[in-house]
N, C-alpha and C positions, 0 to 999 in steps of 0.2 A: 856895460860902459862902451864897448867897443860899436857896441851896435846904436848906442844913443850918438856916437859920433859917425857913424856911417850915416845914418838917416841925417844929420842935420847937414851935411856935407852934400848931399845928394842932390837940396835944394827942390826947389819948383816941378822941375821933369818928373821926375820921382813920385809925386804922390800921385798922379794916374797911375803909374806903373803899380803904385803902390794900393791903389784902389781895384785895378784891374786885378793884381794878385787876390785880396779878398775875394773879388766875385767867382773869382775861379774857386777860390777853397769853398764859394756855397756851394756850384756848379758840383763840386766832387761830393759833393754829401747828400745830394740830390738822390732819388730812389735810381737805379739801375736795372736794366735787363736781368741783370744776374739775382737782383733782389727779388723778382718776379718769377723766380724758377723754383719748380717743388721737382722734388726728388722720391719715386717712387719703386718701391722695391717688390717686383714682381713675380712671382714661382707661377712657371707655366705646370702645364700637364704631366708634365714628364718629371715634376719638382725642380728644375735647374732655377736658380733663382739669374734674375735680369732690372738693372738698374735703371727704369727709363727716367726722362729729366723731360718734364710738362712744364705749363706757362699756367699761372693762375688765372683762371676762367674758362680755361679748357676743360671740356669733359672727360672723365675719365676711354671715355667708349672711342673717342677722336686721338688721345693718346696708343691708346692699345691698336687704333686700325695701321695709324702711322707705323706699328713696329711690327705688324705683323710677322714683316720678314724671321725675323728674330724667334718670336714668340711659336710660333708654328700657325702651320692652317686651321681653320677651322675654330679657331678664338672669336673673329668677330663676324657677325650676318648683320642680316636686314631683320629690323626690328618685325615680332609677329605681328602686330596690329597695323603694320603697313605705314608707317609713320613716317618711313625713306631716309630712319635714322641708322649707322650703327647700331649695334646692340654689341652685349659682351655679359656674362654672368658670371658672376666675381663672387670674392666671400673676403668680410669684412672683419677685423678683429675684434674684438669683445671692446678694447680699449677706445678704440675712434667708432664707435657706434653713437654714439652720443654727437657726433657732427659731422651726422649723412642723416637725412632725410631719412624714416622710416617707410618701407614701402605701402600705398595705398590700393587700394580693390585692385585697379588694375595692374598696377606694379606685379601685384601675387600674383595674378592670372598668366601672366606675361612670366613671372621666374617660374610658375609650375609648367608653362609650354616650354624653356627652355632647357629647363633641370632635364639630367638623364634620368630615362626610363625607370622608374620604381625609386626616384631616391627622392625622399621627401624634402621641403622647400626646407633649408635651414633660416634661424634668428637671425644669422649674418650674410645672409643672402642677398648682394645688392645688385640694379642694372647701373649697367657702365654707362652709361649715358643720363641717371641722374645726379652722378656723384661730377659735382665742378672740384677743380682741384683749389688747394688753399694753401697760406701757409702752414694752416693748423694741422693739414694733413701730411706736409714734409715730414717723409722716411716710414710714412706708411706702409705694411706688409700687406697686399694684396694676393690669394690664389686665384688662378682661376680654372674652370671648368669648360670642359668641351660644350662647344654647341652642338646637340643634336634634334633638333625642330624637326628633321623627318621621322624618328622615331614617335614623337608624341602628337604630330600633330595629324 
C-alpha cells in the first residue's frame, strides 16, 4: 500500500528513474568476470596442494606457466614437438575423464617423451595445453608430474 502510494505520488520524473532501475537490475544479472572463473585444485610434486583460479578458455598449460612461481620449477617446458607451446604433464581423475579429450597418436608420443624414465604412460595421463578450462571442470583435482625431456629424449 505504502508503496502503491509512493509510486503514484512520484509522478512523471519517476518512471525513467523507474525504468532506468530495471535496466540496471538486467545489467546485474548479466554474466560477470567472476561467472567466467574455474577454480582448480592443484598438488604439485612435493603433494602441497595449490588453489589456482583460470578464466574459461584458458589452457590448462597457460594457467600452470602463470603460477609457476608457486608451483615449483620445472613443471612447465616447451612442448617436444616444437610447437613454441607450454607443455605440462598432469594426471587427470577417473571422474572428469569423460570431458577432456582422450589423447591422440601424438598426444602419447609427446606424454611417453615427457613421463619420467621407466614409468609408463598412465589412462589419466593428460598435456596441459590440451585440456581448455570449463565450468564443468570447476574444482577439479589435478597432479602433476616433473618434466624430465632430458632424460628420455
Amino acid at each position: 500500500m505504502a508503496l502503491r502510494k509512493l509510486c503514484s505520488g512520484i509522478g512523471q520524473r519517476s518512471c525513467l528513474t523507474l525504468r532506468l532501475c530495471g535496466e540496471e537490475r538486467r545489467w546485474q544479472s548479466s554474466p560477470t568476470v567472476f561467472d567466467k572463473l574455474v577454480d582448480i585444485l592443484v598438488f604439485d610434486t612435493q603433494g602441497h596442494r595449490h588453489v589456482l583460479r583460470g578464466r574459461q578458455g584458458q589452457t590448462l598449460a597457460d594457467l600452470l606457466a602463470d603460477n609457476e612461481s608457486i608451483l615449483g620449477d620445472g613443471i612447465v617446458g616447451l612442448s617436444p614437438e616444437g610447437r613454441g607451446v607450454m607443455e605440462a604433464l598432469v594426471t587427470v581423475p577417473n571422474d572428469y575423464l569423460t570431458q577432456i579429450p582422450a589423447p591422440d597418436a601424438a598426444d602419447m608420443r609427446s606424454l611417453e617423451e615427457l613421463s619420467p624414465t621407466g614409468a609408463a604412460v598412465s589412462k589419466n595421463a593428460r598435456l596441459a595445453s590440451k585440456i581448455k578450462l570449463t565450468s564443468a571442470l570447476n574444482d577439479v583435482h589435478i597432479a602433476l608430474s616433473p618434466l624430465q625431456p632430458w632424460k628420455t629424449l
